[in-house]
C-alpha positions as CSV (number, residue, x, y, z in Angstrom):
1,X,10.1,-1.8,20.5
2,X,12.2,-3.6,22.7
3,X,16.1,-3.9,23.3
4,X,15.4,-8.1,24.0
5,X,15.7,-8.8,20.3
6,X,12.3,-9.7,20.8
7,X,8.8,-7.3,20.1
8,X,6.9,-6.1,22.9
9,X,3.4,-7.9,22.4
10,X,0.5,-6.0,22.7
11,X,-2.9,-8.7,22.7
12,X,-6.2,-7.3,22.3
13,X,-8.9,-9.9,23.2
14,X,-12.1,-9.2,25.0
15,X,-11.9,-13.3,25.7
16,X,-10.0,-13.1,29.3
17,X,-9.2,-17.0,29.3
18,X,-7.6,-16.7,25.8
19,X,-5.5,-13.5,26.0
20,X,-4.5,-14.6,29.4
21,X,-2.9,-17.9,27.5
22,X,-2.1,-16.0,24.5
23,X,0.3,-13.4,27.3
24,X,1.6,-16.4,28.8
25,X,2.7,-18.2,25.9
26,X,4.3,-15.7,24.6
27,X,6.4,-14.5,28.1
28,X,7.7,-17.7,29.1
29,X,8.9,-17.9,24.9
30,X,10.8,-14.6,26.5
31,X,8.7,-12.0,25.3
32,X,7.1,-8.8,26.8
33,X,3.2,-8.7,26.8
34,X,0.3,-6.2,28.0
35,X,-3.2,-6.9,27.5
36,X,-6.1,-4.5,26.3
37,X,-9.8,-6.6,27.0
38,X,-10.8,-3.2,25.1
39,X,-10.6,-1.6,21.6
40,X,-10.5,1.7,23.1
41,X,-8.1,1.1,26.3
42,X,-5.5,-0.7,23.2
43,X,-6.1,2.7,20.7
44,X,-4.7,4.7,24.2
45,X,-2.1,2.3,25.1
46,X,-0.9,2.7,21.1
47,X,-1.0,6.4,22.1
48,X,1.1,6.4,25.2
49,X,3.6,3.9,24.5
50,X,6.7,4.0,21.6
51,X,7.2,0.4,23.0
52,X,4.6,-2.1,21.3
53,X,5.9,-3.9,18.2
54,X,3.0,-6.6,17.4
55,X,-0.5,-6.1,18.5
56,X,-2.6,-9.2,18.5
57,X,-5.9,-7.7,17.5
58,X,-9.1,-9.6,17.9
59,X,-11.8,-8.5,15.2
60,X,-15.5,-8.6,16.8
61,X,-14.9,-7.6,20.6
62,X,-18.0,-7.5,22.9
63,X,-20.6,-4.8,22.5
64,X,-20.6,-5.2,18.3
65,X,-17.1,-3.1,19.1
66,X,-14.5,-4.2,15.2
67,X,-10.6,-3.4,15.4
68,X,-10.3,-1.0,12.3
69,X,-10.9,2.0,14.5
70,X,-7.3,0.6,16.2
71,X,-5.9,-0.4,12.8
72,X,-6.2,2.9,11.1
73,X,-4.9,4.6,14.2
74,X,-1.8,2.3,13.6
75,X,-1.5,3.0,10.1
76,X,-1.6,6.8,10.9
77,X,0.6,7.3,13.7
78,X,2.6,3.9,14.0
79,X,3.1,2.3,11.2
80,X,6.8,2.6,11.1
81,X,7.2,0.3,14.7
82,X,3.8,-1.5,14.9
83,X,2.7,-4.4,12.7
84,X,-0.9,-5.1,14.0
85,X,-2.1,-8.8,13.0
86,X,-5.6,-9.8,12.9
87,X,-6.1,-12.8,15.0
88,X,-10.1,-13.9,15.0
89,X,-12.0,-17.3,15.5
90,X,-13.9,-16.3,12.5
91,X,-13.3,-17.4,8.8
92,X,-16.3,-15.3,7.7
93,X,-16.1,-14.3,3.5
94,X,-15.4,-10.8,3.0
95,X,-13.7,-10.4,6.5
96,X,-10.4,-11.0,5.6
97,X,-10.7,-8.2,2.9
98,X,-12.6,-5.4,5.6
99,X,-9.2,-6.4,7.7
100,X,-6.4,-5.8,5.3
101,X,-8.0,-3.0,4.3
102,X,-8.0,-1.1,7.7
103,X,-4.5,-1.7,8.6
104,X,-4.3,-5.6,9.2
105,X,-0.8,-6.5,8.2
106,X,-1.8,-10.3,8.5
107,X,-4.9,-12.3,9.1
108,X,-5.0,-15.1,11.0
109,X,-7.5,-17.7,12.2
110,X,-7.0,-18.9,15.9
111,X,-8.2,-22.6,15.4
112,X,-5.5,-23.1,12.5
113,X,-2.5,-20.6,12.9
114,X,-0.8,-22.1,16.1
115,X,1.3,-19.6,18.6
116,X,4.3,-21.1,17.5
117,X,3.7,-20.1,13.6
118,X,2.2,-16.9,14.9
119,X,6.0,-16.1,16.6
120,X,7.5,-17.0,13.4
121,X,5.9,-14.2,11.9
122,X,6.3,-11.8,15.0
123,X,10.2,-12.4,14.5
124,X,10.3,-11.8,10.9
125,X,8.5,-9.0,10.7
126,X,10.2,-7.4,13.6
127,X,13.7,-8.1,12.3
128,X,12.8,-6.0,9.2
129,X,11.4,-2.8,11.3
130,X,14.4,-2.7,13.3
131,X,16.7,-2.2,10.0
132,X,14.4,0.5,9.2
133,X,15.4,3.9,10.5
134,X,13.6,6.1,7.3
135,X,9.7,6.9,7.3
136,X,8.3,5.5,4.3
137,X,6.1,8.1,4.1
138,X,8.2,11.3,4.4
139,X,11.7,10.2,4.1
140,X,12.6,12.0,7.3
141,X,14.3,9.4,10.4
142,X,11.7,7.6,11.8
143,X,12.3,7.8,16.0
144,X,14.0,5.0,15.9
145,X,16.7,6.1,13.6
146,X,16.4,9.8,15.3
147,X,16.6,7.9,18.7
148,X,20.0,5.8,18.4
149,X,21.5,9.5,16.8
150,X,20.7,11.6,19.8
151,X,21.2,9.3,22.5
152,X,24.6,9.3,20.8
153,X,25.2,13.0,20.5
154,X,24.2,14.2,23.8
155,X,26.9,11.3,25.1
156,X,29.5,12.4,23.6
157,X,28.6,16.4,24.2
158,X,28.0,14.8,28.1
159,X,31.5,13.2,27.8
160,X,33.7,15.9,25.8
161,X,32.7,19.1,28.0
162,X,34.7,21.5,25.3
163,X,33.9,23.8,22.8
164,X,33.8,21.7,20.2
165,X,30.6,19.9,21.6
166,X,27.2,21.6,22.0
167,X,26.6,23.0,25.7
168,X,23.0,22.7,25.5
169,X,20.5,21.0,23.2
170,X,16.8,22.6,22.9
171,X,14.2,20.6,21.1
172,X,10.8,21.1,18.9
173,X,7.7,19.3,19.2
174,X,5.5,19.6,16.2
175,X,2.2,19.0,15.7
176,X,0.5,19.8,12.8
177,X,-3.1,21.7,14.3
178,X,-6.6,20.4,13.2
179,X,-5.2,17.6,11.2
180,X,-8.3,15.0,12.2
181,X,-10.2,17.7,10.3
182,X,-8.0,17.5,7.3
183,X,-8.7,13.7,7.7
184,X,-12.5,13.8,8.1
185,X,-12.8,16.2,5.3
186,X,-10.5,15.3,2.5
187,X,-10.0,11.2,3.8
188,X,-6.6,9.7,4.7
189,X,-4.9,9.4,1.4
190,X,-5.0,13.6,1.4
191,X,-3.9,13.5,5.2
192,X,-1.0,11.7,4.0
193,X,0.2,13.8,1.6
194,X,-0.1,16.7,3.6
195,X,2.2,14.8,6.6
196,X,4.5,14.1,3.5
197,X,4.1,18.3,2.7
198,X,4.6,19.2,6.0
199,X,7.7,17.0,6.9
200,X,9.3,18.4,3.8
201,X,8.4,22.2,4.2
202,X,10.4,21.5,7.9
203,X,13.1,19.6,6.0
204,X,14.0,22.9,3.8
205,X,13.9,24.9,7.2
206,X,16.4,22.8,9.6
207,X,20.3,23.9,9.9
208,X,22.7,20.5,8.8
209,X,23.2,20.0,12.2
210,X,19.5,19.7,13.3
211,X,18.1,16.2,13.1
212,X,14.3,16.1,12.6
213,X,12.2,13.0,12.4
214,X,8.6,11.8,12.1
215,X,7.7,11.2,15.7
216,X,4.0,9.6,14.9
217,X,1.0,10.5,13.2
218,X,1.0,14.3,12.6
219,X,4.1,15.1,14.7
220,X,7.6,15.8,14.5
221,X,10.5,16.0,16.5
222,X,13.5,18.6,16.1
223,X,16.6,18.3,17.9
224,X,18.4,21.9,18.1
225,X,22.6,21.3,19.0
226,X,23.7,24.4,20.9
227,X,20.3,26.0,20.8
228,X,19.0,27.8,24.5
229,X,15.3,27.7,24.8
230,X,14.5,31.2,23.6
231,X,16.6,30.6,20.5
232,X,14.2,26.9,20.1
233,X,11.7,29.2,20.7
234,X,12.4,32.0,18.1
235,X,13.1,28.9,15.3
236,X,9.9,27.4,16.2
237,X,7.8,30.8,15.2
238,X,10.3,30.6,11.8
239,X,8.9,27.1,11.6
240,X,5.5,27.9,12.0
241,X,5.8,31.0,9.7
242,X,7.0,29.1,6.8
243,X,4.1,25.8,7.1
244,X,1.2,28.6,6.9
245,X,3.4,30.2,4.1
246,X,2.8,27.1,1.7
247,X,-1.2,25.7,1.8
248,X,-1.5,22.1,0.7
249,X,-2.8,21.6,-3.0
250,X,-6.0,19.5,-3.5
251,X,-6.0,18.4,-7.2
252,X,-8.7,19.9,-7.9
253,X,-7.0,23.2,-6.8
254,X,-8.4,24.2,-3.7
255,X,-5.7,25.4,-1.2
256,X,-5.7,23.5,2.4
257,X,-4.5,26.1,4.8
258,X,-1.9,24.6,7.1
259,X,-0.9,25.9,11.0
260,X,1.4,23.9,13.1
261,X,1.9,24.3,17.1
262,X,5.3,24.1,18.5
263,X,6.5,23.5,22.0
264,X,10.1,23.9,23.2
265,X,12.7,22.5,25.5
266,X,16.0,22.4,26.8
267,X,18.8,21.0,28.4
268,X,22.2,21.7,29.5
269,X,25.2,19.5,28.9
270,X,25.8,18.9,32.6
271,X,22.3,17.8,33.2
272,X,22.3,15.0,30.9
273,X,23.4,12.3,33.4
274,X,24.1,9.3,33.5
275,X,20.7,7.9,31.7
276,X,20.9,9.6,28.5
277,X,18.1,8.1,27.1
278,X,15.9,9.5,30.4
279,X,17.0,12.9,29.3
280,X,16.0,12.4,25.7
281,X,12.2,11.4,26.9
282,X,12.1,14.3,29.2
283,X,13.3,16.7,26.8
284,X,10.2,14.7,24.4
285,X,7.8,15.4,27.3
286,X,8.5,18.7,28.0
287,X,8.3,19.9,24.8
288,X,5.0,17.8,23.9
289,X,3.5,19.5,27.5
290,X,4.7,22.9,25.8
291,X,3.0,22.2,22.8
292,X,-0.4,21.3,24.3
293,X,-0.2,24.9,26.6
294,X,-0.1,26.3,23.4
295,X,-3.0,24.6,21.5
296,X,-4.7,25.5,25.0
297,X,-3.6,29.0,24.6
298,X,-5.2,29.2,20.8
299,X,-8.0,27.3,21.8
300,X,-7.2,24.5,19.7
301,X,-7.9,20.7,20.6
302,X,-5.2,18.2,20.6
């Protein structure tokens, strides 16, 4: 997401004439574009960044490589701030369907869906997911709603140096450990639902004055007010305690047994600085960095 009013464009083409028009178009209409000639180098940018809004994703790439690998990735971890559109030369029967079905939230046919309809669509759809500040699928804040809240706390605690404003804020990164298993296994609809479990189980565990959100995927954020790092640290073995206290429920019965890794961060109000929002993602990365020392620690992959 952008703060243009506009969607940052993500175009995935392996066609370097037409994603290099496509990028074009689209900047000079005052947009923000990146290019991905892969499907893999597009599934890590959708990784790394928290900035894409549309991705502009070719079906059939070179090398017999298709784009639901990309699209399920987006309906797992990003579905909240990315809106991926099928944009293919080919009007093949059936194709339309094998799209939708991965992820596709439109499908479009280069030789009759001009640019300029295209942007219509890019606008609309983006004006709705910036209303948004819930996670459809576990009710928590999405990180856009968690975002514009903390950015705004930690001013004012920056601003108001008293007692009546946290001195510090620590904060939690969650991810929930061997979830691609759960995946593999039991299939996506069951992954779900144990996201949904998971998100709710934190939920009952936070103080009022926490603010938790879905950050992605599997993982969560937690935003401690007037927390040090060995108190984050303490409430993030409390965390963990009470996820492997409550094993998902297959239908059929079967128990799922659930772990979580937690890494922890902090800063202190007269660190914030003047870039509050800087301070927000390096309070993000130190935590995730934490997070990954300990799934390194218990031998677990990310």
């Amino acid at each position: 997401m952008t703060t243009t009013g506009k969607p940052f464009v993500l175009i995935v083409d392996d066609d370097k004439s037409f994603r290099e028009m496509v990028k074009n178009h689209f900047s000079l209409m005052g947009y923000r574009a990146s290019i991905a000639p892969t499907i893999k180098g597009a599934m890590e940018m959708v990784r790394r960044s928290h900035d894409i809004g549309i991705a502009l994703v070719d079906w059939h790439m070179q090398g017999g490589a298709i784009a639901a690998p990309l699209l399920n990735l987006i309906v797992e971890r990003a579905s909240d701030r990315i809106k991926a559109y099928i944009l293919t030369g080919s009007d093949k029967p059936g194709l339309k369907h094998a799209a939708v079905f991965a992820g596709a939230h439109r499908y479009l046919i280069k030789s009759v869906d001009s640019l300029d309809i295209i942007e219509r669509f890019m606008q609309m759809d983006y004006e709705m997911m910036e209303g948004k500040i819930v996670d459809g699928l576990t009710g928590l804040l999405n990180y856009a709603g968690f975002f514009h809240a903390v950015v705004a706390e930690m001013k004012t605690a920056r601003d108001h140096p008293d007692d009546k404003h946290p001195s510090a804020f620590s904060l939690l990164f969650v991810d929930i450990d061997k979830f691609k298993s759960v995946n593999d296994t039991y299939g996506y609809a069951v992954g779900s639902k144990v996201i949904a479990a998971v998100g709710k189980n934190l939920s009952r565990h936070v103080r009022p004055t926490d603010r938790l959100c879905r950050w992605g995927g599997d993982e969560f954020l937690i935003l401690l007010p007037d927390t040090k790092l060995e108190g984050a640290v303490k409430r993030g073995e409390a965390l963990r305690e009470a996820v492997m206290a409550e094993p998902f429920q297959l239908s059929t019965g079967e128990p799922v047994l659930l772990d979580i890794s937690v890494g922890a961060s902090e800063i202190k109000r007269e660190n914030i600085g003047e870039d509050v929002e800087w301070a927000l993602d390096d309070l993000i990365s130190r935590a995730n960095v934490g997070e990954r020392d300990v799934k390194s620690q218990r031998g677990l992959s990310r």
